[in-house]
C-alpha positions in Angstrom: 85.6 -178.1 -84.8 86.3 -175.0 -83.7 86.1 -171.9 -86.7 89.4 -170.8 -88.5 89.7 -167.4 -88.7 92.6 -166.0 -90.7 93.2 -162.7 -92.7 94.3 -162.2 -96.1 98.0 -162.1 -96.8 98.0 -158.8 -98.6 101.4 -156.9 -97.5 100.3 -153.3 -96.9 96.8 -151.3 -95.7 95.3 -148.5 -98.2 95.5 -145.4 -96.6 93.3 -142.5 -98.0 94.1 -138.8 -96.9 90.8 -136.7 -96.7 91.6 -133.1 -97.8 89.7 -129.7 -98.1 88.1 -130.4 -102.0 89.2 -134.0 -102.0 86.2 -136.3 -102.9 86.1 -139.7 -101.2 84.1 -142.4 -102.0 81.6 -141.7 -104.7 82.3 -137.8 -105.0 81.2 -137.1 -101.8 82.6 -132.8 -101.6 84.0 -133.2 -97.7 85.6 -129.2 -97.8 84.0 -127.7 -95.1 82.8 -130.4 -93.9 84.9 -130.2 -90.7 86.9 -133.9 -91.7 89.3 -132.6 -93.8 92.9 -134.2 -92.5 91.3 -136.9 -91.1 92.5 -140.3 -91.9 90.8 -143.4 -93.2 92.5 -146.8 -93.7 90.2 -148.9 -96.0 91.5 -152.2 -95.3 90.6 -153.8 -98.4 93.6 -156.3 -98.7 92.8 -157.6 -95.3 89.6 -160.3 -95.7 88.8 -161.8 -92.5 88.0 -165.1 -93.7 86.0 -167.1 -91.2 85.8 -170.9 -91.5 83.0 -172.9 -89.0 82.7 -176.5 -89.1 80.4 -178.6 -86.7 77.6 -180.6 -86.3 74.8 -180.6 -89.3 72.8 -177.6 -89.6 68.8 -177.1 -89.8 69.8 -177.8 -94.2 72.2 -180.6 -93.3 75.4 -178.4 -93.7 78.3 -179.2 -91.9 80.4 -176.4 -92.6 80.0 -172.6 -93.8 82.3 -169.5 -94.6 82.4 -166.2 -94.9 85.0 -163.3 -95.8 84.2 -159.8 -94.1 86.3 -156.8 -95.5 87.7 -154.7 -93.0 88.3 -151.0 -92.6 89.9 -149.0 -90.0 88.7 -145.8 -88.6 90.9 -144.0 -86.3 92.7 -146.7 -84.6 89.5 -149.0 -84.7 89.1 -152.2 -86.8 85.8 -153.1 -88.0 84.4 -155.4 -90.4 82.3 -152.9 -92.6 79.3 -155.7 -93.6 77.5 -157.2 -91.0 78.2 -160.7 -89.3 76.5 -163.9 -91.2 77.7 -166.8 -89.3 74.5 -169.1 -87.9 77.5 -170.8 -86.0 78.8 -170.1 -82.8 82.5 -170.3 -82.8 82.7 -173.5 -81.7 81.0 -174.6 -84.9 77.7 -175.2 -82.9 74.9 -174.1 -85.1 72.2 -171.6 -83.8 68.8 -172.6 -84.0 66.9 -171.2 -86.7 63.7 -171.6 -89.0 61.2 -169.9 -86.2 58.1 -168.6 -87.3 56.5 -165.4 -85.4 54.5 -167.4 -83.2 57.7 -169.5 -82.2 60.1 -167.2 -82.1 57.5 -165.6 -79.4 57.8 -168.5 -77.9 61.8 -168.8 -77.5 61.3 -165.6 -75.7 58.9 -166.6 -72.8 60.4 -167.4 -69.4 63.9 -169.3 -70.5 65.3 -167.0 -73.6 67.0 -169.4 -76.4 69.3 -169.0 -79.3 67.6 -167.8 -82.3 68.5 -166.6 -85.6 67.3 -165.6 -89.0 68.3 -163.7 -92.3 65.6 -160.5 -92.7 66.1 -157.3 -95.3 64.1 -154.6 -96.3 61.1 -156.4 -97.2 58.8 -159.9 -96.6 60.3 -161.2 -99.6 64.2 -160.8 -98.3 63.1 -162.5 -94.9 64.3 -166.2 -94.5 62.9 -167.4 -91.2 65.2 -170.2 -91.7 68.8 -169.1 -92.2 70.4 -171.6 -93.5 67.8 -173.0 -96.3 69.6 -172.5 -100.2 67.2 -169.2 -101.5 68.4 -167.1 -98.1 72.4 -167.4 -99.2 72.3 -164.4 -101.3 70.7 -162.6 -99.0 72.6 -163.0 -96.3 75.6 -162.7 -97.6 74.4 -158.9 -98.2 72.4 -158.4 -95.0 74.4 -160.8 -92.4 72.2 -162.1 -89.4 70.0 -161.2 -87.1 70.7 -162.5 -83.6 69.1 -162.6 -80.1 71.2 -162.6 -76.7 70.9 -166.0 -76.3 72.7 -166.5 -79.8 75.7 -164.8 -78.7 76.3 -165.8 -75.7 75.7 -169.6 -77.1 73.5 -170.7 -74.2 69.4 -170.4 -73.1 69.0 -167.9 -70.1 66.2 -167.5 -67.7 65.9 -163.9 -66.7 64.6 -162.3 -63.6 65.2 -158.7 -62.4 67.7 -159.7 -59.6 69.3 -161.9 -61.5 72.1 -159.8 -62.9 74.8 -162.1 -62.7 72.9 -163.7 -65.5 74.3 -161.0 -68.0 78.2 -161.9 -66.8 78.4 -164.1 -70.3 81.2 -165.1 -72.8 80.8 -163.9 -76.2 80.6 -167.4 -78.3 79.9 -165.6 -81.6 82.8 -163.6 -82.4 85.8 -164.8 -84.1 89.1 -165.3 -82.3 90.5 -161.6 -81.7 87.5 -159.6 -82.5 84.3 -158.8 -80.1 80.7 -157.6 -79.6 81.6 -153.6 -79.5 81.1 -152.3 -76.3 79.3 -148.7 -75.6 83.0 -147.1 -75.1 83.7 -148.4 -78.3 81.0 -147.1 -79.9 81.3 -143.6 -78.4 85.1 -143.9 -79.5 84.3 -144.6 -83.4 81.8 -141.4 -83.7 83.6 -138.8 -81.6 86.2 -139.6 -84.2 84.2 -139.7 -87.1 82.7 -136.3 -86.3 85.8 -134.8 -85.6 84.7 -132.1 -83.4 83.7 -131.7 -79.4 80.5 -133.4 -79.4 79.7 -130.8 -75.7 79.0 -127.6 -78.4 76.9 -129.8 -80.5 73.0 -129.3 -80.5 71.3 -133.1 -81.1 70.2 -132.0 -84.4 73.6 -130.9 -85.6 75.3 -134.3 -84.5 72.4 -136.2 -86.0 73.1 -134.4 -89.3 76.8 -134.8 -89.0 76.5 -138.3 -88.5 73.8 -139.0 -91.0 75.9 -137.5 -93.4 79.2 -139.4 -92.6 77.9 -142.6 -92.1 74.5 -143.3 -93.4 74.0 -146.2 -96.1 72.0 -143.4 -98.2 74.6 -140.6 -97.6 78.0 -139.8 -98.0 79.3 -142.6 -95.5 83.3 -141.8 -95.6 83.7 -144.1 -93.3 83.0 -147.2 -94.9 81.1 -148.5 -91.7 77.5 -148.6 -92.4 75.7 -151.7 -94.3 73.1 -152.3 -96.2 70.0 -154.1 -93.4 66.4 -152.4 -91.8 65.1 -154.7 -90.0 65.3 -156.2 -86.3 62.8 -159.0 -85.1 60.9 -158.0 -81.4 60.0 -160.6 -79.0 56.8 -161.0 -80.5 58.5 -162.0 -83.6 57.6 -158.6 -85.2 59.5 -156.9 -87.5 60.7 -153.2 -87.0 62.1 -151.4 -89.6 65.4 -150.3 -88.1 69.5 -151.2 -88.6 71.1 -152.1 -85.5 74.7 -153.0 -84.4 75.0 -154.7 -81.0 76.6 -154.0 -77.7 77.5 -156.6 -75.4 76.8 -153.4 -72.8 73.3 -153.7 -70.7 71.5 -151.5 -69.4 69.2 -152.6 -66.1 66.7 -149.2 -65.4 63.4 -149.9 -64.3 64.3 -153.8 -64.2 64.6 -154.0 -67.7 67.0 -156.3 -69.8 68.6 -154.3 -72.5 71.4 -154.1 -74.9 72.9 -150.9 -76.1 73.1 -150.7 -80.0 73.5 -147.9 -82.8 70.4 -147.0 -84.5 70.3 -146.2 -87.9 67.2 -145.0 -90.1 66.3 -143.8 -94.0 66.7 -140.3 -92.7 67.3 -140.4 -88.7 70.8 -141.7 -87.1 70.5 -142.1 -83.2 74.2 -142.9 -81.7 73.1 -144.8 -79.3 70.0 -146.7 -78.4 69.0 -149.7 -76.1 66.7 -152.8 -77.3 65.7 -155.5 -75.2 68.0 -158.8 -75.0 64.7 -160.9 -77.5 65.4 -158.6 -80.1 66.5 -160.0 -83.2 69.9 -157.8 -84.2 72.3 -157.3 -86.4 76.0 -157.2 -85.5 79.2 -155.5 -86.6 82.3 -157.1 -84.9 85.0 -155.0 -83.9 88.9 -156.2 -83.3 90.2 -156.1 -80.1 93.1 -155.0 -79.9 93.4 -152.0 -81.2 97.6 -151.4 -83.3 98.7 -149.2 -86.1 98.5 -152.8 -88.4 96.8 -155.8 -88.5 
């Protein structure tokens, strides 16, 4: 059965107007901040509620759902946690439950769908996504997910091979997407709100850091709580990560472009390779002054 996606049936979006003084969320002081007049919809009466039915999953579920809150920055619509689903859209489940060793093994020669439920520490990791003690989890933290996983399919990969990457995105809901690099660059020029050319690194590291990091201010609403991606070696790194369905093929390498978000460190934009374990923050696709 293929999911059910539907969104709330509030009648109107929040709108909150920044202002020189004005102190939005959590009296964060934005005057001089350089975002004053900038607007922020918080769409907090729009749930995207996500129903996936299918065959049994690795606990013998049939069926799972999840609501995301949205919020819109500029004219962008994002859901501000990240995704959870261990379905594809279809209501196929994604294989989970892979140790380190295995999930190695997933990633030698023919890359396969993988996913698993990982936080800040050993004892929020659930190699197996689905099993009851992981729900709470990752209903904070969402997913992590390899290529494979999103694109719904097992891949073998060789360096010529590019047409390999032309894949459909099976993950996403109906009407939202894998954010691409463009869309990226689009949601932090305008959360800076400033020409990005007269910037220094360190001064758009800091402007970002303070606008959007879990640990900061975050206006925006975007950043969630989640540290850690999974390398092909089933190692854990401690880093956030939202995905790109953008690749990147220098020096015959298979990459995927992310954001990269640290405790005290934001890099805009950042490639991992396609076994990496990775969180994702979908993005709608078509982008109108309403849902």
């Amino acid at each position: 059965m293929i999911a059910l996606v539907e969104l709330g049936t509030a009648s109107g979006v929040t709108t909150v107007f920044l202002s020189a003084g004005s102190t939005y969320p959590e009296a964060v002081d934005l005057s001089g901040s350089g975002y004053e007049g900038a607007t922020i919809a918080i769409c907090e009466p729009y749930t995207l509620k996500d129903h996936r039915s299918g065959a049994a999953d690795s606990a013998g579920n049939t069926s799972e759902y999840f609501e995301y809150a949205i919020v819109k920055i500029g004219m962008q619509y994002w859901i501000k946690s990240n995704f959870a689903s261990s379905r594809q859209k279809d209501g196929t489940p994604i294989p989970t439950g892979f140790n380190a060793e295995e999930w190695a093994a997933r990633s030698t020669g023919q890359l396969q769908p993988m996913c698993l439920v990982s936080a800040t520490g050993s004892a929020n990791t659930y190699e197996d996504a689905n099993v009851p003690e992981a729900q709470a989890i990752r209903a904070q933290y969402g997913c992590l997910y390899n290529y494979s996983a999103i694109v719904g399919q097992s891949i073998t990969f060789t360096d010529t091979a590019r047409a390999d990457f032309v894949k459909e995105d099976r993950l996403s809901p109906e009407g939202w997407s894998i954010p691409s690099k463009d869309d990226f660059s689009q949601l932090l020029g305008y959360v800076i709100q400033k020409d990005i050319r007269e910037m220094s690194n360190e001064d758009y590291t800091a402007e970002l850091i303070e606008k959007m990091h879990v640990n900061k201010g975050n206006v925006t609403g975007f950043s969630a709580i989640g540290s850690r991606g999974r390398a092909a070696t089933g190692a854990y790194g401690a880093v956030l990560y939202y995905l790109s369905m953008n690749y990147n093929y220098a020096f015959g390498s298979h990459t995927m472009t992310s954001l990269r978000l640290l405790s005290n460190t934001y890099e805009p934009i950042y490639d991992i390779t396609i076994y990496y374990g990775a969180y994702v923050r979908l993005l709608k696709k078509v982008y109108t002054q309403s849902l």
